[in-house]
C-alpha positions, 0 to 999 in steps of 0.5 A: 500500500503506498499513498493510501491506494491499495493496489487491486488484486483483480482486473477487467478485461480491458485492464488486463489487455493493456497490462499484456500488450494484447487485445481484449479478445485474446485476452477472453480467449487465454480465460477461457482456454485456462490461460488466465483465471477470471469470474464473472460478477453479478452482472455479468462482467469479466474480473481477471485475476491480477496473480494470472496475469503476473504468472502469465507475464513470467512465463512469456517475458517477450510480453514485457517488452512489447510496443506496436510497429512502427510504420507498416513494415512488410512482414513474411508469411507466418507457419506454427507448428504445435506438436509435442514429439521433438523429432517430428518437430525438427522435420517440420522445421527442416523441411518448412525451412526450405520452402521457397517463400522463407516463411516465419517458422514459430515451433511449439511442444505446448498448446498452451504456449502456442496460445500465448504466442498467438496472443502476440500475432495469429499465424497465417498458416497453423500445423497441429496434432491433436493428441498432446499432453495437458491441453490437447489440440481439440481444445487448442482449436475450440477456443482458437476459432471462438476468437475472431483475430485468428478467423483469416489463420488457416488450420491443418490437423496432422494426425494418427487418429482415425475419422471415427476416433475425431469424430468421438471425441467432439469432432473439430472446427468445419474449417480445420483441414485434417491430413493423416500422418505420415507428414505429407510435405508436398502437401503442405507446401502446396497449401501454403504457397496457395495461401501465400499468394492469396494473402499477399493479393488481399494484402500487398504489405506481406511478403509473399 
């Protein structure tokens, strides 16, 4: 306590979104997905926990330092990759790294982490198994396409399960592509040149 102010322990949504250097959206996105703890009040206003968000901010330091562009900056096509088996993570990341519109590759064992990095830029292109430990990626997607800043990123599942076995465990979002495994990386970059192309026509400020 300093002055008489007694420092808040809880926040709004748009408190919290300034304190993170995000938007309020993603700030509703990282609560319901776990991310931040929040509860709601009598009439039906969101208070963020203030020790979420400090924990939140310890584990992503990147956040503390952020500031908005400057200009307009022409920016490369962007690829994530979600996937918790490291050696399957290194072939996304040898092979996506020769693909020849030099995308901006962000790799990530953690759904959870790859939601904290979203919160800072939703990919164009997103590449996720399903079958992760701790928040799986049926989840991940639930709650990425509740969010409408990560509506124009595209969504490839790369999976072991069957059709059936998806469709037992809630299924996933219409627009989500779903490609079985072995990764098909002919494939993959069709999808994403394809997808570079259209981006760069609707919006000539990314490279393509």
């Amino acid at each position: 306590m300093s002055d008489g102010v007694i420092e808040k322990s809880f926040c709004t949504t748009r408190e919290a979104a300034s304190l993170l250097g995000v938007s309020v959206g993603t700030v509703q996105l990282w609560v319901e997905s776990g991310l931040l703890q929040a509860w709601k009040t009598n009439g039906g206003h969101r208070r963020v926990m203030r020790d979420s968000i400090d924990r939140l901010v310890r584990k992503s330091p990147s956040m503390q330092s952020q500031s908005g562009p400057a200009g307009l900056p022409i920016r490369r096509f962007s690829v994530m990759v979600v996937e918790d088996d490291n050696s399957l993570l290194r072939l996304y990341q040898a092979n996506i790294s020769r693909w020849p519109m030099q995308p901006e590759l962000n790799c990530f064992e953690s759904a959870v982490m790859a939601l904290l990095a979203m919160g800072n830029r939703c990919p164009d292109l997103l590449i996720a198994d399903l079958n992760m430990p701790g928040m799986d990626g049926f989840h991940m997607l639930r709650e990425l396409r509740k969010s409408f800043e990560a509506d124009k990123t595209a969504i490839v599942v790369v999976t072991g399960l069957e059709p059936d076995e998806i469709a037992r465990r809630g299924g996933l979002p219409a627009d989500v592509q779903v490609m079985p495994k072995p990764v098909a990386y002919d494939q993959l970059l069709a999808l994403a040149t394809r997808l570079a192309r259209q981006r760069h026509a609707l919006n000539p400020l990314l490279a393509a």
